[in-house]
PDB file of N, CA, C and O in Angstrom:
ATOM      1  N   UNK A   1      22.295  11.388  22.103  1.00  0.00           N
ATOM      2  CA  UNK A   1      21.887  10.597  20.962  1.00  0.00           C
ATOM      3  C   UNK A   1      21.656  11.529  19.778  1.00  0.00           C
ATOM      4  O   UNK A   1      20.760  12.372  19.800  1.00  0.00           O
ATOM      5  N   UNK A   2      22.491  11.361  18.730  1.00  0.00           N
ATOM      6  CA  UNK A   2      22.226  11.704  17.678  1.00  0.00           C
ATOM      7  C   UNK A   2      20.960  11.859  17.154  1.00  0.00           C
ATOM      8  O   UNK A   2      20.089  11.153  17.663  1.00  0.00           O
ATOM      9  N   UNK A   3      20.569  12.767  16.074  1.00  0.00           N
ATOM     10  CA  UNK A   3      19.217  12.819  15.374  1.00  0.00           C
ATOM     11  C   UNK A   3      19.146  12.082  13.918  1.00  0.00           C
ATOM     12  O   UNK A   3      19.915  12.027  12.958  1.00  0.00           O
ATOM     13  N   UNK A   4      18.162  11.670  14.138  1.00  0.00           N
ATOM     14  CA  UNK A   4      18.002  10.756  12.633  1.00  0.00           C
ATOM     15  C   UNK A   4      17.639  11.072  11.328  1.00  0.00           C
ATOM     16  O   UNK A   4      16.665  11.812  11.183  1.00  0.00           O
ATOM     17  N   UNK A   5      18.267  10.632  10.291  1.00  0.00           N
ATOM     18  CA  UNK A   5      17.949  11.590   9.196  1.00  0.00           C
ATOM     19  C   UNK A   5      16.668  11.186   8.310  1.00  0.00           C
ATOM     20  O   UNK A   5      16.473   9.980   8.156  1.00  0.00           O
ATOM     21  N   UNK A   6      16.026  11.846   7.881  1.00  0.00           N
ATOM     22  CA  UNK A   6      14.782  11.253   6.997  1.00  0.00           C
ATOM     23  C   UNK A   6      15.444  10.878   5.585  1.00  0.00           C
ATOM     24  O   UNK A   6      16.079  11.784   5.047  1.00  0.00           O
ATOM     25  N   UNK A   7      15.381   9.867   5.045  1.00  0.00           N
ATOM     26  CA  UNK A   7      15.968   9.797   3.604  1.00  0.00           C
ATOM     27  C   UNK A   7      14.218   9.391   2.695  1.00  0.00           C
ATOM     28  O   UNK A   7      13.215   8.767   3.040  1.00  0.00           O
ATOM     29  N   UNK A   8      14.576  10.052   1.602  1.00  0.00           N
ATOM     30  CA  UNK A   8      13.821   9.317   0.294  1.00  0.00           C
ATOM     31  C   UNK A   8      13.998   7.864  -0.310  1.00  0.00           C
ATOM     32  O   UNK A   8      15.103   7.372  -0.538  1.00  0.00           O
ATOM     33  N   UNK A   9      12.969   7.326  -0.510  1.00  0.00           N
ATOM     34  CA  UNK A   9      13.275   6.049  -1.194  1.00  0.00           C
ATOM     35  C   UNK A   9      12.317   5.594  -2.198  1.00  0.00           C
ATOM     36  O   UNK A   9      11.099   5.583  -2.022  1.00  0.00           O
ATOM     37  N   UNK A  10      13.077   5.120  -3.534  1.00  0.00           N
ATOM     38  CA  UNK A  10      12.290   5.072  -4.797  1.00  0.00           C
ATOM     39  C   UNK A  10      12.293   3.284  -4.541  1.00  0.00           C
ATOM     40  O   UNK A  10      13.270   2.573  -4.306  1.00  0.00           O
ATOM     41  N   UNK A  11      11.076   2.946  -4.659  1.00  0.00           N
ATOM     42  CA  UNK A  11      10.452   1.804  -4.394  1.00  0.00           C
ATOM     43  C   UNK A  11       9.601   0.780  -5.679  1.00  0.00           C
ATOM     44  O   UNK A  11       8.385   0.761  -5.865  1.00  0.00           O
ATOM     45  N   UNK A  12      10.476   0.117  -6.317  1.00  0.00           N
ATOM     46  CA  UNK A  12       9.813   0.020  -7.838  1.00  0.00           C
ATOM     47  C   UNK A  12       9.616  -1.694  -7.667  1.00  0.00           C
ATOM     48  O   UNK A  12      10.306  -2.562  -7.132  1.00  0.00           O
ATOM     49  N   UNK A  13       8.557  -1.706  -8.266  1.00  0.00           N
ATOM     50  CA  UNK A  13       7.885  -3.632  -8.172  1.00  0.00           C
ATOM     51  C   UNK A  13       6.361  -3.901  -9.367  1.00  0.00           C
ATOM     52  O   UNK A  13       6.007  -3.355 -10.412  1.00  0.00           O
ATOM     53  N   UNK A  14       6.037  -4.556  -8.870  1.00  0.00           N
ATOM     54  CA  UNK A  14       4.767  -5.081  -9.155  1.00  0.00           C
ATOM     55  C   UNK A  14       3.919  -5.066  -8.386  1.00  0.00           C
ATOM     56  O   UNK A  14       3.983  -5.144  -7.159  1.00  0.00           O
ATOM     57  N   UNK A  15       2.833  -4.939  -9.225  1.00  0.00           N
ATOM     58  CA  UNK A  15       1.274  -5.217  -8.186  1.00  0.00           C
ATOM     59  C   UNK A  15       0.320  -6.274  -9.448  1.00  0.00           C
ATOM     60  O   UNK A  15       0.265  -6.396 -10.672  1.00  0.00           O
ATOM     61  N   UNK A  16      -0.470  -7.012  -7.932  1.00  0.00           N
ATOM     62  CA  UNK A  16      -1.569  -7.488  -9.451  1.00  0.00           C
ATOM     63  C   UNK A  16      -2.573  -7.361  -8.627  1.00  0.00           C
ATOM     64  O   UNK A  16      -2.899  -7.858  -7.548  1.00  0.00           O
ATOM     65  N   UNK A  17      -3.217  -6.197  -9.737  1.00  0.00           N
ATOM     66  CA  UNK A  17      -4.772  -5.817  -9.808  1.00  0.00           C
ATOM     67  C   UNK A  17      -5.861  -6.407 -10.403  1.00  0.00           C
ATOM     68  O   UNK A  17      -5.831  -6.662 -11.607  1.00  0.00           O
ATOM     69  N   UNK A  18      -6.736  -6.636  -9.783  1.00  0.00           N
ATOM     70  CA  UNK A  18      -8.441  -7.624 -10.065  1.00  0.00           C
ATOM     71  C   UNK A  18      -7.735  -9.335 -10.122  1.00  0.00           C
ATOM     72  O   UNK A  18      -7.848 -10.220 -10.971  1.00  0.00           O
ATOM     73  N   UNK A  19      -7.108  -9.287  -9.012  1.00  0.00           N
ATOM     74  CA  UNK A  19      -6.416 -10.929  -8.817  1.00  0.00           C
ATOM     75  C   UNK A  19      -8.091 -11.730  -8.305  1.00  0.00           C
ATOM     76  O   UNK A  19      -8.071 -12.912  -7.964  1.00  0.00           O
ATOM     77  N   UNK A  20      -9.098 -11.140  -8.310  1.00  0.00           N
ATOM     78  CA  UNK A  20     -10.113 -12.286  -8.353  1.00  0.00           C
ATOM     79  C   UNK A  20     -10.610 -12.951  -9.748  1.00  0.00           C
ATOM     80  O   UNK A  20     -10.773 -14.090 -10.184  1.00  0.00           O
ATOM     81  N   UNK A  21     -10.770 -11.529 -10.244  1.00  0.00           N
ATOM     82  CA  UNK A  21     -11.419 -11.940 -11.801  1.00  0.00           C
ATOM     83  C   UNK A  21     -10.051 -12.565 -13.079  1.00  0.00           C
ATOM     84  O   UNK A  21      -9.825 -13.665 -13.583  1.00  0.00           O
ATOM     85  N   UNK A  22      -9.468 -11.339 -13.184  1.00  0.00           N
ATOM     86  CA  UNK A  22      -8.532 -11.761 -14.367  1.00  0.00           C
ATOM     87  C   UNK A  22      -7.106 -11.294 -14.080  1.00  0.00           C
ATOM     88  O   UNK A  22      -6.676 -10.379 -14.783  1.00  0.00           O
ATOM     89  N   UNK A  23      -6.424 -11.745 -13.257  1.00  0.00           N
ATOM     90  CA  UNK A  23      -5.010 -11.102 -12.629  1.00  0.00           C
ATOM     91  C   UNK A  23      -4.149 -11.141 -13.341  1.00  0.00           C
ATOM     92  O   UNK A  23      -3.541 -12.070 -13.874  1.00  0.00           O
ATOM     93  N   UNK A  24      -3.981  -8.946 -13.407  1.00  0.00           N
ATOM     94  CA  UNK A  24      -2.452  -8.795 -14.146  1.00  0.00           C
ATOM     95  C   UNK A  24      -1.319  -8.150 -13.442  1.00  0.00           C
ATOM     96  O   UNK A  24      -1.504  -7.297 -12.574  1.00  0.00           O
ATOM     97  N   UNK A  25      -0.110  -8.568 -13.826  1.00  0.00           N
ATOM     98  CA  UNK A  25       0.345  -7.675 -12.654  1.00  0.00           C
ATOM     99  C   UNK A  25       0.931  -6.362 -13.681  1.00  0.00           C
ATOM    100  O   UNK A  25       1.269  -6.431 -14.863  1.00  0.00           O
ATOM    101  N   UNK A  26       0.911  -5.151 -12.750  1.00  0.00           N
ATOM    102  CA  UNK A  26       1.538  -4.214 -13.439  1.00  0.00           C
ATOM    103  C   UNK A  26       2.770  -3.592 -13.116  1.00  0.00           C
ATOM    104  O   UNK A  26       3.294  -4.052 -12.101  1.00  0.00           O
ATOM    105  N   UNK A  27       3.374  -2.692 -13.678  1.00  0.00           N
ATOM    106  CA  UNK A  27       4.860  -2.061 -12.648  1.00  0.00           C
ATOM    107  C   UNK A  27       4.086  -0.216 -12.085  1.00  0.00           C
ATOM    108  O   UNK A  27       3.357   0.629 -12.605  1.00  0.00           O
ATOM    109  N   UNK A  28       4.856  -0.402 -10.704  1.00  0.00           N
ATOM    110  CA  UNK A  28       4.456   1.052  -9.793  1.00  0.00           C
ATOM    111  C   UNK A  28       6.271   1.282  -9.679  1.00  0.00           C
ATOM    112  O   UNK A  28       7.282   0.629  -9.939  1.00  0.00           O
ATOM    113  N   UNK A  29       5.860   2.849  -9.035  1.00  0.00           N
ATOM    114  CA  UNK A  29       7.276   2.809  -8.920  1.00  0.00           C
ATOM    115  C   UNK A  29       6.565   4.149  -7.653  1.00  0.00           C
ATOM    116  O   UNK A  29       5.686   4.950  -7.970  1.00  0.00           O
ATOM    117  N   UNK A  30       7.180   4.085  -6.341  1.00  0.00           N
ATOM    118  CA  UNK A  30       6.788   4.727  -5.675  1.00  0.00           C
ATOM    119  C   UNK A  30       7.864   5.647  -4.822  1.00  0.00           C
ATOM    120  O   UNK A  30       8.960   5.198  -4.485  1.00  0.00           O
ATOM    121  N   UNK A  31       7.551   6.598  -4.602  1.00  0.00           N
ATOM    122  CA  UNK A  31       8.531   7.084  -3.407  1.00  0.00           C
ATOM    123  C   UNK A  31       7.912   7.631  -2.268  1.00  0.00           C
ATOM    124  O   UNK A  31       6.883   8.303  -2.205  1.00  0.00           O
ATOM    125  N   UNK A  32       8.933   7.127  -1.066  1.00  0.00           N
ATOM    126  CA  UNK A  32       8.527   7.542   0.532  1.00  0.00           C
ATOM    127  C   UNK A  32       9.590   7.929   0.895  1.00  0.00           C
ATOM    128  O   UNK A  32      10.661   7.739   0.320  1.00  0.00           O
ATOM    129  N   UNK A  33       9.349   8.692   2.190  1.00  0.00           N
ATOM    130  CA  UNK A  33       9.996   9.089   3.345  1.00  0.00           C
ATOM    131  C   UNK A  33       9.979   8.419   4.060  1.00  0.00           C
ATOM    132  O   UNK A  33       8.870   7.972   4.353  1.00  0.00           O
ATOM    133  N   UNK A  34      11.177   7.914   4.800  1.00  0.00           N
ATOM    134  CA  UNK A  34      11.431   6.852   6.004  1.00  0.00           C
ATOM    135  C   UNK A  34      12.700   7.124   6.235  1.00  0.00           C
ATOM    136  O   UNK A  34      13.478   7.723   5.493  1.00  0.00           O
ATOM    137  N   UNK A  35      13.002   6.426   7.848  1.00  0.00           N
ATOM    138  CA  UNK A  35      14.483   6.765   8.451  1.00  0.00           C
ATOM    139  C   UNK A  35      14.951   5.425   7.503  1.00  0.00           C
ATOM    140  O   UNK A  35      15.865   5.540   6.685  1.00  0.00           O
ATOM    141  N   UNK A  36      14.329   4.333   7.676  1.00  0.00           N
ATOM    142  CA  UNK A  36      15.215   2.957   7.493  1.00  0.00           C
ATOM    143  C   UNK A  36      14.582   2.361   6.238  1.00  0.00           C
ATOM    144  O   UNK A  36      13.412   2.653   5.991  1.00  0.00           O
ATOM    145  N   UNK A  37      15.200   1.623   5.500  1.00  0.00           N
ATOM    146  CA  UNK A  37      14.710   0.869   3.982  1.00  0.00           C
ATOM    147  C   UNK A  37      13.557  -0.134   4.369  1.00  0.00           C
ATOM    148  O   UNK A  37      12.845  -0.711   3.546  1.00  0.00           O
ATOM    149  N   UNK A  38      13.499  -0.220   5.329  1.00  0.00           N
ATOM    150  CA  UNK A  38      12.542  -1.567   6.441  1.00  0.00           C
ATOM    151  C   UNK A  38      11.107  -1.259   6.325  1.00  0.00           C
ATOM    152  O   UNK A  38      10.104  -1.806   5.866  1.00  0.00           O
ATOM    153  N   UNK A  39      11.456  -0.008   7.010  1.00  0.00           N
ATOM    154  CA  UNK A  39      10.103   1.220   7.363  1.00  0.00           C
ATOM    155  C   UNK A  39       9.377   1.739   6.139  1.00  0.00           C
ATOM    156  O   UNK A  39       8.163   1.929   6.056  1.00  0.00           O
ATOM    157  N   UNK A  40      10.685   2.031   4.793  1.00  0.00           N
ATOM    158  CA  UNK A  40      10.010   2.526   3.749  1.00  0.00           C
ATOM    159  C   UNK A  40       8.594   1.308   3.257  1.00  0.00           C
ATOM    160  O   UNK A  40       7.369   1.428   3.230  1.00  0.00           O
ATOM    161  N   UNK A  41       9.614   0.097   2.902  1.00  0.00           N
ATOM    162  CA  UNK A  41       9.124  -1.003   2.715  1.00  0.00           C
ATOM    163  C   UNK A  41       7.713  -1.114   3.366  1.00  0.00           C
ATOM    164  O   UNK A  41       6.700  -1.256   2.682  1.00  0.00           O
ATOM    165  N   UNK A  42       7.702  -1.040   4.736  1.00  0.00           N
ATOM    166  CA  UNK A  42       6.432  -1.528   5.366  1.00  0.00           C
ATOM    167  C   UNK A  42       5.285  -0.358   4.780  1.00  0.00           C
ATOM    168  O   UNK A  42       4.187  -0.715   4.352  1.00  0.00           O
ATOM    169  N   UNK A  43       5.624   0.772   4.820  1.00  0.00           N
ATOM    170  CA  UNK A  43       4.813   2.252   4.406  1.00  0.00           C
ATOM    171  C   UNK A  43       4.126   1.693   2.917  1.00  0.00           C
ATOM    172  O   UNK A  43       2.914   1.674   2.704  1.00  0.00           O
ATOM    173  N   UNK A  44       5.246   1.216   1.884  1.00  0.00           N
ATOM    174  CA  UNK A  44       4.300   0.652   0.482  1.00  0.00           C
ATOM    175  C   UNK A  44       3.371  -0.527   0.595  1.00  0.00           C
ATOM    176  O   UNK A  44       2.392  -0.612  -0.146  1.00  0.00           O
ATOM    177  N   UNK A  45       3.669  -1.500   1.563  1.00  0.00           N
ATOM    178  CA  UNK A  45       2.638  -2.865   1.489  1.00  0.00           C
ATOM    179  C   UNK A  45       1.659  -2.155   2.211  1.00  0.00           C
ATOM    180  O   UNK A  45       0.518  -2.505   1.910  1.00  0.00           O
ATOM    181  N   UNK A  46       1.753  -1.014   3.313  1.00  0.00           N
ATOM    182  CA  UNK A  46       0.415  -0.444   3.678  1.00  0.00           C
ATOM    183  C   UNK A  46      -0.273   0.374   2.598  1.00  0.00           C
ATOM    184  O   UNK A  46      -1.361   0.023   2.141  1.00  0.00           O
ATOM    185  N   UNK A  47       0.420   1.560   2.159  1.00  0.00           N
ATOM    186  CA  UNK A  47      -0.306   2.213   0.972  1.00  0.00           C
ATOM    187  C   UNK A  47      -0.793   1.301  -0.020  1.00  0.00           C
ATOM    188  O   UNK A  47      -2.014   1.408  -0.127  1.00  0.00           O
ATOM    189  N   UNK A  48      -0.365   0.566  -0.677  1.00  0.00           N
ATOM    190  CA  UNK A  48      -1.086  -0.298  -1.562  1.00  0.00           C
ATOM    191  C   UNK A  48      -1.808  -1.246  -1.361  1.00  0.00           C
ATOM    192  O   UNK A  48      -2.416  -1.714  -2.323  1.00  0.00           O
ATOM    193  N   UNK A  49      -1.959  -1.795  -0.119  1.00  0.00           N
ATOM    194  CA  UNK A  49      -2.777  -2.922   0.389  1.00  0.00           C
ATOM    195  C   UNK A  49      -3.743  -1.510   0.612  1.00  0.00           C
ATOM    196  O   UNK A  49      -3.899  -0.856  -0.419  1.00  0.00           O
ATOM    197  N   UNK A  50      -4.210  -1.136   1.486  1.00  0.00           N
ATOM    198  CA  UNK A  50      -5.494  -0.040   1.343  1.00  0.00           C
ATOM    199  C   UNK A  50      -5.817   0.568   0.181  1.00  0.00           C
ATOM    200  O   UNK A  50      -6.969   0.283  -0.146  1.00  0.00           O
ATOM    201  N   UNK A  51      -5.292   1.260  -0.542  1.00  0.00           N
ATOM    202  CA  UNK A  51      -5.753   1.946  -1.756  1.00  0.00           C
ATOM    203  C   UNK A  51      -5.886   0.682  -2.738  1.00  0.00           C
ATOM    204  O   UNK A  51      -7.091   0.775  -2.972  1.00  0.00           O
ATOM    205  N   UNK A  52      -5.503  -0.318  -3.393  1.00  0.00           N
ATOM    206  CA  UNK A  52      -5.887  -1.126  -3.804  1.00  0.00           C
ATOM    207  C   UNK A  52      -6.521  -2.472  -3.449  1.00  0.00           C
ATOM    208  O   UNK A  52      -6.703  -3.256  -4.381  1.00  0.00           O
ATOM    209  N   UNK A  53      -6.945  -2.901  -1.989  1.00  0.00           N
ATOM    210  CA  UNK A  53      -6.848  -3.587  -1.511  1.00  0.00           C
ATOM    211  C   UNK A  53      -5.982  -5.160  -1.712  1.00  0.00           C
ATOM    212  O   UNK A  53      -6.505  -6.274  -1.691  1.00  0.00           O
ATOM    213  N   UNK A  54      -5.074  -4.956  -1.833  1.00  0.00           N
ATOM    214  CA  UNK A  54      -4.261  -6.247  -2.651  1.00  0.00           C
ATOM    215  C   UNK A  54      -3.338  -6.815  -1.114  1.00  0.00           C
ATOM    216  O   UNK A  54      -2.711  -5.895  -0.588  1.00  0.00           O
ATOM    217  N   UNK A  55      -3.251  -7.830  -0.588  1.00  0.00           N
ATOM    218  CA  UNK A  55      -1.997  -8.919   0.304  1.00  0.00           C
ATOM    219  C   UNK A  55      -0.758  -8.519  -0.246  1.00  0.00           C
ATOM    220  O   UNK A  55      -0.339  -8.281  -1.379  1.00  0.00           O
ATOM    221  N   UNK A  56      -0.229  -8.517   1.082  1.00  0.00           N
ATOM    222  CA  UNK A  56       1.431  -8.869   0.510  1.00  0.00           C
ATOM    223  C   UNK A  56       2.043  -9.680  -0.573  1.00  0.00           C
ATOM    224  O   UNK A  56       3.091  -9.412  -1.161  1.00  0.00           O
ATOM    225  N   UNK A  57       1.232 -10.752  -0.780  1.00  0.00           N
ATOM    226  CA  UNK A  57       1.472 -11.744  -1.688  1.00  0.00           C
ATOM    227  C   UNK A  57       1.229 -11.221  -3.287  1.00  0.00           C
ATOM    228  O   UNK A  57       1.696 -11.522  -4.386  1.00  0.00           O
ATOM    229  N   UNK A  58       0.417 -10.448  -2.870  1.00  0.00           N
ATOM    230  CA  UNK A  58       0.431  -9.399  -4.458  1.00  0.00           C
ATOM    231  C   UNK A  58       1.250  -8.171  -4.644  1.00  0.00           C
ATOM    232  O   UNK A  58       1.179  -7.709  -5.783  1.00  0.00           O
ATOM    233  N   UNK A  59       2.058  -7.490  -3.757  1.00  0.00           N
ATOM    234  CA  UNK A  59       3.092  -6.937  -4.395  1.00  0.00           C
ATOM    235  C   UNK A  59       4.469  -7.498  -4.142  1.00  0.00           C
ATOM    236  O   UNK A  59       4.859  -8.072  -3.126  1.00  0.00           O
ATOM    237  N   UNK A  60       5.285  -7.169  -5.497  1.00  0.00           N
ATOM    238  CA  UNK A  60       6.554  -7.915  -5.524  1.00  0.00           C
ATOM    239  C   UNK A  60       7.504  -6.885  -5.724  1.00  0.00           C
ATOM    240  O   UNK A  60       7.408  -6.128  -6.690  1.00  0.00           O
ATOM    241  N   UNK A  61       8.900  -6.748  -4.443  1.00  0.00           N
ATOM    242  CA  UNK A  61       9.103  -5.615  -4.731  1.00  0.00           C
ATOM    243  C   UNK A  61      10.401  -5.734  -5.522  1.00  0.00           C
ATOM    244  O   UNK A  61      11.309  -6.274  -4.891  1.00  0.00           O
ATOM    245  N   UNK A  62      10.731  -5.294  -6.945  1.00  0.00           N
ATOM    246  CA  UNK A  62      12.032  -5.161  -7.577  1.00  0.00           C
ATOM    247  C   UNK A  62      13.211  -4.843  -6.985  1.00  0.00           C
ATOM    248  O   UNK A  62      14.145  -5.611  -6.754  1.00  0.00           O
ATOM    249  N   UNK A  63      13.110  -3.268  -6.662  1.00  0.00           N
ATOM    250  CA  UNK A  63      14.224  -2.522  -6.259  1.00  0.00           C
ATOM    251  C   UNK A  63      13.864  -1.608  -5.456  1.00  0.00           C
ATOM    252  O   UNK A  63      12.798  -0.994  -5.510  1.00  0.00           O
ATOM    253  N   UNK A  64      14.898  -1.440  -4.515  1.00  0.00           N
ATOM    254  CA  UNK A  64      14.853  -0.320  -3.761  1.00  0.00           C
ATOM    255  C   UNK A  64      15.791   0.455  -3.549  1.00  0.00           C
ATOM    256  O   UNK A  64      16.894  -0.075  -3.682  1.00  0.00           O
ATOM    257  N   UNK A  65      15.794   1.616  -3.241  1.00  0.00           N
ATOM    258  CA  UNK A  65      17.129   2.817  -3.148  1.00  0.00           C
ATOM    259  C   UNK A  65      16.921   4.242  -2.528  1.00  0.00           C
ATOM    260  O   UNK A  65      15.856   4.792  -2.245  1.00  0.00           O
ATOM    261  N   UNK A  66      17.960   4.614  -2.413  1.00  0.00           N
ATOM    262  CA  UNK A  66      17.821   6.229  -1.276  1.00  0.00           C
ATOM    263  C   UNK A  66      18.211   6.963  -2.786  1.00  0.00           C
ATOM    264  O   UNK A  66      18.906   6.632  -3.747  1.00  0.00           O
ATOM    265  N   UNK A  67      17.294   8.244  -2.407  1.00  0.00           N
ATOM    266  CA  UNK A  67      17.328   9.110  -4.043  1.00  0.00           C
ATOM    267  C   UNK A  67      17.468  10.453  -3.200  1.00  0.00           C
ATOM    268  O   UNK A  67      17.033  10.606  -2.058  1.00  0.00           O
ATOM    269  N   UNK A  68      18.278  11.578  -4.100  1.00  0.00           N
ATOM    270  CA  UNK A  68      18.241  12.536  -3.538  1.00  0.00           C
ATOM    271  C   UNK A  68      17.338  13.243  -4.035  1.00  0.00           C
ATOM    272  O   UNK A  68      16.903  12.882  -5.129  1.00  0.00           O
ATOM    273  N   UNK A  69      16.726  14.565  -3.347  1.00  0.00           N
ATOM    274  CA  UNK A  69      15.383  15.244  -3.648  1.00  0.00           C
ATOM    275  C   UNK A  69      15.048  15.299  -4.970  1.00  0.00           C
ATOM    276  O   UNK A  69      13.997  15.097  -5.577  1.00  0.00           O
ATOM    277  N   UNK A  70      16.695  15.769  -5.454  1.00  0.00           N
ATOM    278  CA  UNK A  70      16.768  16.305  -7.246  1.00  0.00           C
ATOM    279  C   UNK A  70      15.957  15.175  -7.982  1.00  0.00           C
ATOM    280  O   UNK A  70      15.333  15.407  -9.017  1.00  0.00           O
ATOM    281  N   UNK A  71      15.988  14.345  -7.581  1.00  0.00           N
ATOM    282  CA  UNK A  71      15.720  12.868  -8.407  1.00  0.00           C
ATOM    283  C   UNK A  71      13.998  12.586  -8.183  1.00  0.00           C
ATOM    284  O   UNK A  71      13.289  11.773  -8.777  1.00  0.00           O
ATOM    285  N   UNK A  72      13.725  13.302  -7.400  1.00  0.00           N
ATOM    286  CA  UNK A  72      11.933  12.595  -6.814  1.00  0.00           C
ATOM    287  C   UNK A  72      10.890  13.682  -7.727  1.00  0.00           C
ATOM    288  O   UNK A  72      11.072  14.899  -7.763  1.00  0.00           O
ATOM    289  N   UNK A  73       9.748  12.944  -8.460  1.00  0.00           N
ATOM    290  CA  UNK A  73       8.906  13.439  -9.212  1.00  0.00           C
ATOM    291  C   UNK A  73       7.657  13.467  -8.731  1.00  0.00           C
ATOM    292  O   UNK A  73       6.690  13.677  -9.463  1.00  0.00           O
ATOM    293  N   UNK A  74       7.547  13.217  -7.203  1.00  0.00           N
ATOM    294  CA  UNK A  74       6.505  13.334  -6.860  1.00  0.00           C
ATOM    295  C   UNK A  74       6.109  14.343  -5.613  1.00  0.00           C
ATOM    296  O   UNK A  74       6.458  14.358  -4.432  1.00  0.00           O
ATOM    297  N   UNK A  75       5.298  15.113  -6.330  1.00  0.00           N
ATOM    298  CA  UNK A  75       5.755  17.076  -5.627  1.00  0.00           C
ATOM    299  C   UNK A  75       4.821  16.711  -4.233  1.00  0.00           C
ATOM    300  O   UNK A  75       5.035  17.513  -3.324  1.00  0.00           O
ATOM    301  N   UNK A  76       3.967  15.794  -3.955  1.00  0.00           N
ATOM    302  CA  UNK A  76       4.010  15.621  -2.517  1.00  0.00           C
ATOM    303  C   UNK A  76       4.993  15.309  -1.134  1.00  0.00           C
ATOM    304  O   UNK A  76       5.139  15.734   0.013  1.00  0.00           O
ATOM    305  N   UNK A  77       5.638  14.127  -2.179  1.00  0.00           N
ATOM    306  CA  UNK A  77       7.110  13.992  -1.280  1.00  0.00           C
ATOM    307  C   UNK A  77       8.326  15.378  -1.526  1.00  0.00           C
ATOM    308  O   UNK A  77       8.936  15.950  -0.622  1.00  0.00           O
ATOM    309  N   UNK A  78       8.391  15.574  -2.545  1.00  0.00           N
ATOM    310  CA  UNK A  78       9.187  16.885  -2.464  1.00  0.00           C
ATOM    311  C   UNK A  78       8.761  17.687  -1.652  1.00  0.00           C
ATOM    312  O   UNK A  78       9.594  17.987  -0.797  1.00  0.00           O
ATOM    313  N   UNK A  79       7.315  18.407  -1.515  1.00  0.00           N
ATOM    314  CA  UNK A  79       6.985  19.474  -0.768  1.00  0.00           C
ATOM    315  C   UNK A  79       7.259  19.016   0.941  1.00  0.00           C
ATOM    316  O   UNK A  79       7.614  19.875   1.748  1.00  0.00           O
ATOM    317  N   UNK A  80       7.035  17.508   1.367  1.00  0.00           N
ATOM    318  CA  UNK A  80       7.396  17.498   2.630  1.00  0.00           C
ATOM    319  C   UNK A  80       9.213  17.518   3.036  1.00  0.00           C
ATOM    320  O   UNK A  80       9.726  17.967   4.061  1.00  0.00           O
ATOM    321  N   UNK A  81       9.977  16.799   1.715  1.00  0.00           N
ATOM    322  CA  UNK A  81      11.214  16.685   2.033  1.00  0.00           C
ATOM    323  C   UNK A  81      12.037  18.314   2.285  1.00  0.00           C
ATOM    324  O   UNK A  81      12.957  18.487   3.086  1.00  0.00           O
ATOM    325  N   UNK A  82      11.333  19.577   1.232  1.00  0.00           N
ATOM    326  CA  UNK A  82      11.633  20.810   1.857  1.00  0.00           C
ATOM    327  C   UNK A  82      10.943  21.441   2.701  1.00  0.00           C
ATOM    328  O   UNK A  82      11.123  22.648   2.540  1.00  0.00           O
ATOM    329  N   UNK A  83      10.132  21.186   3.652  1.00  0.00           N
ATOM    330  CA  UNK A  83       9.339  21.728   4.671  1.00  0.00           C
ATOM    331  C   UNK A  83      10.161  21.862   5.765  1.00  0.00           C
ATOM    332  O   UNK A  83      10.949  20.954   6.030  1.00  0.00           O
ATOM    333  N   UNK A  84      10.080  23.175   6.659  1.00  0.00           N
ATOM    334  CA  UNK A  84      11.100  23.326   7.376  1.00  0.00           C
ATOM    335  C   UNK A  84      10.405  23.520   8.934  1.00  0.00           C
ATOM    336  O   UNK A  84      11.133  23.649   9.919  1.00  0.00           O
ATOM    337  N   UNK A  85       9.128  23.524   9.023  1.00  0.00           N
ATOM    338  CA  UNK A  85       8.811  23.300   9.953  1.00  0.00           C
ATOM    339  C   UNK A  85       7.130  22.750  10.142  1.00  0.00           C
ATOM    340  O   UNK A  85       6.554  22.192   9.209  1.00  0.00           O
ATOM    341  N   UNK A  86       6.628  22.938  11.146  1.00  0.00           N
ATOM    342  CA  UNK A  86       5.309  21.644  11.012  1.00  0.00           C
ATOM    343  C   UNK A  86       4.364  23.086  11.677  1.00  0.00           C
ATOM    344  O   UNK A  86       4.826  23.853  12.522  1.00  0.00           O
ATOM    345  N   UNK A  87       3.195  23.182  11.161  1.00  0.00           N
ATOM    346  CA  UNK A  87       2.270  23.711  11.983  1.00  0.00           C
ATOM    347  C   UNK A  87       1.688  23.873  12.874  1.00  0.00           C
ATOM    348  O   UNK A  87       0.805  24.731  12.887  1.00  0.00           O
TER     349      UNK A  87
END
């Protein structure tokens, strides 16, 4: 069995924040590491449902896509996408 490749994925939508009091939604644009577009997907409704506490029903996702490293601005995901081995 073949080995699976990790790809990047730029993950751009909406969120709406203080949906009790006065709900706005805003635009995020995120990137993850995941084998499958599925997995990326599930990784953002978790990160943003905890760090903001917001439902699925509050983020809406625009677009999604596989980006190559050159393209990612976020030096956490860069620093793991060149890491060459684990501690």
């Amino acid at each position: 069995m073949g080995e699976a490749e990790i790809k990047i994925f730029e993950i751009k939508g909406l969120m709406m924040l203080s949906h009790d009091s006065f709900p706005t939604w805003h635009k995020f644009t995120v990137y993850v590491r995941a084998l499958r577009e599925q997995d990326a997907l599930e990784k953002v409704f978790s990160e943003l449902g905890s760090r903001h506490k917001l439902k699925r029903r509050h983020i809406r996702i625009e677009s999604i896509r596989a980006v190559s490293p050159e393209e990612v601005n976020d030096a956490r995901v860069l620093a793991l996408s060149q890491a060459t081995k684990v501690r």
